[in-house]
C-alpha positions as a Markdown table, in Angstrom:
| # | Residue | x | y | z |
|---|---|---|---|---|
| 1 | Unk | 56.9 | -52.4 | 131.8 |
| 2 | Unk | 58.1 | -50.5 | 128.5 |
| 3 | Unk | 62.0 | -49.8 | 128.7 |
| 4 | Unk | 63.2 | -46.0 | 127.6 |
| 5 | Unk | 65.1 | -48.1 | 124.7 |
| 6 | Unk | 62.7 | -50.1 | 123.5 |
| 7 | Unk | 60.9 | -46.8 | 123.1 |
| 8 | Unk | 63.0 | -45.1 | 121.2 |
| 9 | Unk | 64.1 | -47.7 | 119.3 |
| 10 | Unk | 60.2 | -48.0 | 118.5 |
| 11 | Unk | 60.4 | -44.2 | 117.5 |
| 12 | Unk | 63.8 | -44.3 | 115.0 |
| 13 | Unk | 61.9 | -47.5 | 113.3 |
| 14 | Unk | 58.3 | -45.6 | 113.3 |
| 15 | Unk | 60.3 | -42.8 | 111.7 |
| 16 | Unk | 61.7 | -44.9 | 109.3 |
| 17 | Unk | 58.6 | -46.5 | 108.3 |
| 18 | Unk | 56.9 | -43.3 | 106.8 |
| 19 | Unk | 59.2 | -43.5 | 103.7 |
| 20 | Unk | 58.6 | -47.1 | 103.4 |
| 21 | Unk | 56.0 | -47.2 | 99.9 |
| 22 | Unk | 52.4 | -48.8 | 101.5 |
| 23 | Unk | 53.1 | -51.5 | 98.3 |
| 24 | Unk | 55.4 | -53.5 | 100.2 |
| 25 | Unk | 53.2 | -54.3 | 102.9 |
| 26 | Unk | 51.4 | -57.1 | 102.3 |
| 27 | Unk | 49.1 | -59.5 | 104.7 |
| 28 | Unk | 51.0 | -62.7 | 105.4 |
| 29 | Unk | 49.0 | -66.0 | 106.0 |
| 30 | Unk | 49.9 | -67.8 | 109.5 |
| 31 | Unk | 48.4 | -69.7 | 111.7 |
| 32 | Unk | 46.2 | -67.6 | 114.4 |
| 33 | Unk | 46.8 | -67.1 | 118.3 |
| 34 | Unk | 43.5 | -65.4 | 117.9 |
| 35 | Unk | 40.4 | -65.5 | 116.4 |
| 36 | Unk | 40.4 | -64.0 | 112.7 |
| 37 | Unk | 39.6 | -63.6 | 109.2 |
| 38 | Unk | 40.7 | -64.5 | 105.5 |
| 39 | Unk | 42.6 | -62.2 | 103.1 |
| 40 | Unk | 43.9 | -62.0 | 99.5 |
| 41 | Unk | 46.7 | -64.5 | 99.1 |
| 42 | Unk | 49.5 | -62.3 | 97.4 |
| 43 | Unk | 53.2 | -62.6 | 97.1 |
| 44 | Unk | 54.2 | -61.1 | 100.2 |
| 45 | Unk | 57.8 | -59.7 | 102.4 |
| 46 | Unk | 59.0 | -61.4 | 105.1 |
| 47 | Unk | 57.4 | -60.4 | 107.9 |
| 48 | Unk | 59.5 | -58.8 | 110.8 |
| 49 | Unk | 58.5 | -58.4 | 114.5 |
| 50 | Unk | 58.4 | -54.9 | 115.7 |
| 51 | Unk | 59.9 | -54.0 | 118.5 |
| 52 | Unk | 56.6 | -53.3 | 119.9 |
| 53 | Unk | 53.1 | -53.3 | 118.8 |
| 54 | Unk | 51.5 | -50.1 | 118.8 |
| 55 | Unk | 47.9 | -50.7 | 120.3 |
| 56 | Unk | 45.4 | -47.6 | 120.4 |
| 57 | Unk | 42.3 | -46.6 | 122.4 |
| 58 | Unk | 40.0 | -46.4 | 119.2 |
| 59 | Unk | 36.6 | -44.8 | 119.9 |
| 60 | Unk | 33.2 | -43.9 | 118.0 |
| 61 | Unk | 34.8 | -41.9 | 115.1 |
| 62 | Unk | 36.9 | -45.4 | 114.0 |
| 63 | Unk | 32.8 | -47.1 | 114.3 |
| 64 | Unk | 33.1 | -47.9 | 110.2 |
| 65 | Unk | 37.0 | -49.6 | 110.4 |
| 66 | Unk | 35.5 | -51.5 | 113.4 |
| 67 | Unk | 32.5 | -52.4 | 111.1 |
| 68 | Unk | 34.9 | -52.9 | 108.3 |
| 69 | Unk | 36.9 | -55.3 | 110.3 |
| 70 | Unk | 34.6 | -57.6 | 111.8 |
| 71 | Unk | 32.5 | -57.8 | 108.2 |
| 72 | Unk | 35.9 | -59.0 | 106.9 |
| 73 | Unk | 35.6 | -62.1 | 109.4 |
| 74 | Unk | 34.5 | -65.3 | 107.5 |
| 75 | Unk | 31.9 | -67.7 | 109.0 |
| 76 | Unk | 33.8 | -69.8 | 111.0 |
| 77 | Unk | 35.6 | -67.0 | 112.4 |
| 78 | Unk | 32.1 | -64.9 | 113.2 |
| 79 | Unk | 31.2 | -67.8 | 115.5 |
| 80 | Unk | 34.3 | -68.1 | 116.6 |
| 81 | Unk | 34.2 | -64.3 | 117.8 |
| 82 | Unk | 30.4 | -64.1 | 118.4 |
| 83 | Unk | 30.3 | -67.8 | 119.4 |
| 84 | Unk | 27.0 | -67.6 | 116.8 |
| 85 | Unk | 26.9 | -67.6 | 112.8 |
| 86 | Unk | 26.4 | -63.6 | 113.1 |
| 87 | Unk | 25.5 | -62.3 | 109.3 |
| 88 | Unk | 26.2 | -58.9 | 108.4 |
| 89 | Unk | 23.0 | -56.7 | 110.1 |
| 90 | Unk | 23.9 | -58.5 | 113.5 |
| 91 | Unk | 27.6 | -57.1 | 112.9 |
| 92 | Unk | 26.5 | -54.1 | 112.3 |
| 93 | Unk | 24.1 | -53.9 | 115.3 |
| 94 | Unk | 26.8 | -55.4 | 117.3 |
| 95 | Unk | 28.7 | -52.0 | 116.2 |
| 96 | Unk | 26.1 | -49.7 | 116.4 |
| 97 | Unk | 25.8 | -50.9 | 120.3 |
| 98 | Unk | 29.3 | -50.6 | 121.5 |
| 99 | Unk | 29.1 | -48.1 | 124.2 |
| 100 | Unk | 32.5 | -46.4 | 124.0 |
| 101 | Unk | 32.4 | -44.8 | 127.4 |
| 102 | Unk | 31.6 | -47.4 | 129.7 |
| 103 | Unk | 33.6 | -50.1 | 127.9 |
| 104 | Unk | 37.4 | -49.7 | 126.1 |
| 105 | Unk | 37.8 | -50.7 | 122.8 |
| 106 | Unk | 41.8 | -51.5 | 121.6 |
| 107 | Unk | 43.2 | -51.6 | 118.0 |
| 108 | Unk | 45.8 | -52.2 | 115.9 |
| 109 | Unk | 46.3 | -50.6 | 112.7 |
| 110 | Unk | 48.5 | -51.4 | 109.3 |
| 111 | Unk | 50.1 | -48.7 | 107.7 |
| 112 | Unk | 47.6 | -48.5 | 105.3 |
| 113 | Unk | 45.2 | -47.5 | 108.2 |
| 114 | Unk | 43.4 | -50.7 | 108.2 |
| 115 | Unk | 42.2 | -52.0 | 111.5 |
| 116 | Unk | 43.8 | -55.9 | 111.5 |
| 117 | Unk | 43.0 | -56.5 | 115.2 |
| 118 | Unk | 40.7 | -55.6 | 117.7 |
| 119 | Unk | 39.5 | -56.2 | 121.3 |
| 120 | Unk | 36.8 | -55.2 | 123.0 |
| 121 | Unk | 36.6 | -55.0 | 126.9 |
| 122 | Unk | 33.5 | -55.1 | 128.1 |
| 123 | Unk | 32.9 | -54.1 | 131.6 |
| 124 | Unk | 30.4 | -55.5 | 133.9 |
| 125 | Unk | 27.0 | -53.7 | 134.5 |
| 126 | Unk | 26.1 | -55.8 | 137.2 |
| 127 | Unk | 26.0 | -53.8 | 140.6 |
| 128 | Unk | 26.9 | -56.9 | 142.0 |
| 129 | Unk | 29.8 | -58.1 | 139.6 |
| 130 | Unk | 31.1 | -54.4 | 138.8 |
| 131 | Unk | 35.1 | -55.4 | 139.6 |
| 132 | Unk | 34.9 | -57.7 | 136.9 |
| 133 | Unk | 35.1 | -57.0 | 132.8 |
| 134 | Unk | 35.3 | -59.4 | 129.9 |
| 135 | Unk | 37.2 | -59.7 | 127.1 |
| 136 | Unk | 36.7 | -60.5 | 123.1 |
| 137 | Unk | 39.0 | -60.2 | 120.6 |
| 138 | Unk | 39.2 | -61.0 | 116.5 |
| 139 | Unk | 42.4 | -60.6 | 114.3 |
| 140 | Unk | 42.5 | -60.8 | 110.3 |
| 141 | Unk | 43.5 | -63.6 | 108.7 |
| 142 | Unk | 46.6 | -62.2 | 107.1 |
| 143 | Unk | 47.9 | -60.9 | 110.3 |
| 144 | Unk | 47.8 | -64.1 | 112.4 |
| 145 | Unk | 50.9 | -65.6 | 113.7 |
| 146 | Unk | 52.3 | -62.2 | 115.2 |
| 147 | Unk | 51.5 | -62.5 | 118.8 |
| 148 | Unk | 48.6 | -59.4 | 118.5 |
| 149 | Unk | 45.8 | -61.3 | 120.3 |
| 150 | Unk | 48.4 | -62.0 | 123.0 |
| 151 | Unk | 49.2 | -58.2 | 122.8 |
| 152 | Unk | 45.7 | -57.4 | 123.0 |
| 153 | Unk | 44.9 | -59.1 | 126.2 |
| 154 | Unk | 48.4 | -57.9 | 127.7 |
| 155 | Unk | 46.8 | -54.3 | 127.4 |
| 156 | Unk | 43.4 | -55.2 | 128.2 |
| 157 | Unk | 44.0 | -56.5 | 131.3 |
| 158 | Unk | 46.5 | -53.7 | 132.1 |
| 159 | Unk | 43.5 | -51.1 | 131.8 |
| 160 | Unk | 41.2 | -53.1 | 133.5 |
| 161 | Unk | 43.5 | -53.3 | 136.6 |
| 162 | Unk | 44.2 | -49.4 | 136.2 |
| 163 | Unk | 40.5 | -49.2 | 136.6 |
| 164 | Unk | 40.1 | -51.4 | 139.4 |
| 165 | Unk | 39.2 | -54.6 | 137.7 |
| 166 | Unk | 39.8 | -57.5 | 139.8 |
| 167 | Unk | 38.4 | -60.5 | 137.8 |
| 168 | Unk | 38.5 | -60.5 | 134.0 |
| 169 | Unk | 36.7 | -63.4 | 131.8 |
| 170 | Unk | 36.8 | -64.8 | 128.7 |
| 171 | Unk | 33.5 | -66.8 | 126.9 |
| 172 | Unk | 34.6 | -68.9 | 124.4 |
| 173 | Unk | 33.7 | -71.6 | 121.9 |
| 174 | Unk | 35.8 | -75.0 | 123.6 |
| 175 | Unk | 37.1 | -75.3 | 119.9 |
| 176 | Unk | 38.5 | -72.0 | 119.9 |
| 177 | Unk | 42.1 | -73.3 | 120.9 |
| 178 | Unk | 43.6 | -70.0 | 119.7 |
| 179 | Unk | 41.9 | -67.6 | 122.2 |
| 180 | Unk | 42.2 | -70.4 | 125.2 |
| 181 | Unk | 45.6 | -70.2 | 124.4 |
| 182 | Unk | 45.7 | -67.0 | 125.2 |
| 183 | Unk | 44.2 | -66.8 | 128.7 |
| 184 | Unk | 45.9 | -69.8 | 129.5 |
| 185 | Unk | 49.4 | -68.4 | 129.1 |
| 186 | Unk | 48.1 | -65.5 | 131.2 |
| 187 | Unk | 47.5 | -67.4 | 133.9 |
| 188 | Unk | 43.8 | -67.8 | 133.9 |
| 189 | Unk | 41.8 | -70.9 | 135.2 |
| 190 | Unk | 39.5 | -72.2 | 132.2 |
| 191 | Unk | 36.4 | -74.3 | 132.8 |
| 192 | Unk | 35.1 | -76.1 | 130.4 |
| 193 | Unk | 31.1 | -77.3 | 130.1 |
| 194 | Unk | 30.4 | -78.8 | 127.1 |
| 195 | Unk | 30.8 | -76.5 | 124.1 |
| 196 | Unk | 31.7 | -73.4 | 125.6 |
| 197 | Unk | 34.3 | -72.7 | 127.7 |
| 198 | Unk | 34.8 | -70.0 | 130.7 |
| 199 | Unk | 38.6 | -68.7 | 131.5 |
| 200 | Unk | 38.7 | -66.1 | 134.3 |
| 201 | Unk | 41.9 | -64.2 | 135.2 |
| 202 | Unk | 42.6 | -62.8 | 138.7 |
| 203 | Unk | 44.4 | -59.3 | 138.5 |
| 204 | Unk | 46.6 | -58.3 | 140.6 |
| 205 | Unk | 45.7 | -54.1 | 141.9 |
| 206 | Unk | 47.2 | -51.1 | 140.0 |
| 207 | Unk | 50.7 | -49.7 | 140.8 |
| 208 | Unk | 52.2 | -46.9 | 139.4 |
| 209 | Unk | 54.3 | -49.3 | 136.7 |
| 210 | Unk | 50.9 | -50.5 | 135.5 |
| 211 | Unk | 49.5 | -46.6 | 135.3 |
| 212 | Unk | 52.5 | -44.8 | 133.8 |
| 213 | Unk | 53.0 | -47.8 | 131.5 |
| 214 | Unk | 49.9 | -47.1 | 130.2 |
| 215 | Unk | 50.0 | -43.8 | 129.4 |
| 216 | Unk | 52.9 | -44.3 | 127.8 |
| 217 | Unk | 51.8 | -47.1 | 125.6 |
| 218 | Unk | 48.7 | -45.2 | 124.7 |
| 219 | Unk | 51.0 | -42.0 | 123.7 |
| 220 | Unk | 53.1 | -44.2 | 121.3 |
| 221 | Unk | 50.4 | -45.5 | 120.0 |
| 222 | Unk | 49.1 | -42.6 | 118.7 |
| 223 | Unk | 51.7 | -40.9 | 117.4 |
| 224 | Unk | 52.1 | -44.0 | 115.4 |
| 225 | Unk | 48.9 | -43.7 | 114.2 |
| 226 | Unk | 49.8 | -40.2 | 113.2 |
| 227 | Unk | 52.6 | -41.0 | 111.7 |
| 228 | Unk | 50.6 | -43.4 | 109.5 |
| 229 | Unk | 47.9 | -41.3 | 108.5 |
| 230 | Unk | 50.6 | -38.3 | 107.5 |
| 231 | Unk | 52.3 | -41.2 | 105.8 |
| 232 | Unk | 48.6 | -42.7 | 103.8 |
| 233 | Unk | 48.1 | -39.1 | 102.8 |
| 234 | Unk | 51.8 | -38.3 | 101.2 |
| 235 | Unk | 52.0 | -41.7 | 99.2 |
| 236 | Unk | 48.3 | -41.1 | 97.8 |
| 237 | Unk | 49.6 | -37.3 | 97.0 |
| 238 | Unk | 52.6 | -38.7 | 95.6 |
| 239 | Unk | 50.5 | -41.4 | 93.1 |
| 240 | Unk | 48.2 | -38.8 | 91.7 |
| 241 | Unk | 51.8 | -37.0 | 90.8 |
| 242 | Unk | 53.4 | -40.1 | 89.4 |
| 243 | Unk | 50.0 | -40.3 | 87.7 |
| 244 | Unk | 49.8 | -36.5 | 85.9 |
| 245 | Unk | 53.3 | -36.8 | 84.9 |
| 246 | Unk | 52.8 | -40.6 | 83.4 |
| 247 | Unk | 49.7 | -38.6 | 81.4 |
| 248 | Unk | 51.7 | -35.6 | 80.3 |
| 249 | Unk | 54.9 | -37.7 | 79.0 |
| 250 | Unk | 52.4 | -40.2 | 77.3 |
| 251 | Unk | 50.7 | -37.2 | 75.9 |
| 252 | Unk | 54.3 | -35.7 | 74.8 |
| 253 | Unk | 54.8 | -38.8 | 73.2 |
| 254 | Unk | 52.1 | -38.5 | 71.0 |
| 255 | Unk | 52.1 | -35.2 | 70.0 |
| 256 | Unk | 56.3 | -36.5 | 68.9 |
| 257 | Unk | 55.4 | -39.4 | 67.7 |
């Protein structure tokens, strides 16, 4: 359950954020607790933990950063995800199939608006099986090593009990440790035949904690996606300032020199 003060600690920092220049954000190379992909090796911040990780309901209109995200994904971690070597036109059909209002699609999002995580919960369309939903999940390279596939599951499995889930499942690669991992510290059973690997999680039935905690995850997050998109749009104003005033001094300069 989210805590008033961890909220509005969450808010002061969000707040503080927006006059934080994009440039010192940087991608930070870990080691993954969830599937991934690789990004440009740079001189990079320490990283900080938030306070809490701002995960969005993302639906058709965010369809090319989804694409953009799961394009990023390497080989190894395409079969990880897909549990095949998926090129690009299966990604993109992959995409172009998502069907946003049976199943929920979560996201996280850097500052410069860049999706860096993503799960998709698939729900069952089996008439038979229609309590139970399944879960996938892929997070970029540079942004493994902060908990976010954990996160991830943590709110996919609270919307699936809010909408009266009572199984959720997990098909993975057996060599996929990092997403294993993950249902494993939930608490779900994992079978294992051969290559592939099922992990199935019992949930428990919705309460009002689990609804209102929702709700009020899903505002936060997007006011901090707001706040991020206000924030994208006043340091790319502010460049193309920098930039005309950089030209007119040069071009003083000149004209002086």
């Amino acid at each position: 359950m989210v805590k008033p003060g961890t909220l509005l600690k969450a808010s002061l920092e969000a707040g503080r954020e927006f006059f934080r220049p994009p440039l010192e954000e940087r991608p930070v190379a870990r080691p993954e607790t969830a599937v991934t992909t690789a990004a440009a090796a740079e001189p990079v911040a320490p990283y900080v933990r938030p306070l809490m990780v701002p995960i969005r309901s993302i639906g058709p209109s965010h369809g090319e950063r989804i694409a953009a995200h799961l394009l990023a994904l390497n080989a190894h971690d395409r079969y990880l995800r897909f549990g095949y070597a998926a090129n690009d036109e299966q990604i993109r059909r992959y995409v172009d199939g998502l069907n946003f209002e049976r199943d929920e699609i979560f996201g996280i999002y850097n500052r410069r608006l860049e999706l860096i995580a993503m799960a998709h919960l698939a729900f069952s369309t089996n008439p038979e099986l229609k309590s139970c939903a399944e879960f996938g999940v892929s997070v970029l390279a540079g942004s493994r090593g902060r908990g976010y596939g954990a996160r991830l599951f943590e709110r996919a499995e609270m919307h699936a009990r809010n909408e009266g889930v009572d199984m959720m499942f997990i098909h993975a690669l057996s060599e996929n440790t990092a997403m294993l991992n993950i249902a494993r510290k939930a608490g779900a059973t994992i079978e294992r035949d051969g290559s592939e690997s099922e992990a199935y999680l019992k949930l428990p039935p919705a309460d009002l904690d689990s609804r209102m905690t929702e709700i009020v995850e899903e505002q936060v997050a997007q006011t901090d996606y707001r706040l991020k998109m206000q924030a994208k749009q006043f340091w790319e104003i502010l460049a193309v300032l920098q930039e005309v005033r950089r030209g007119v001094r040069e071009s003083r300069d000149r004209m002086h020199g």
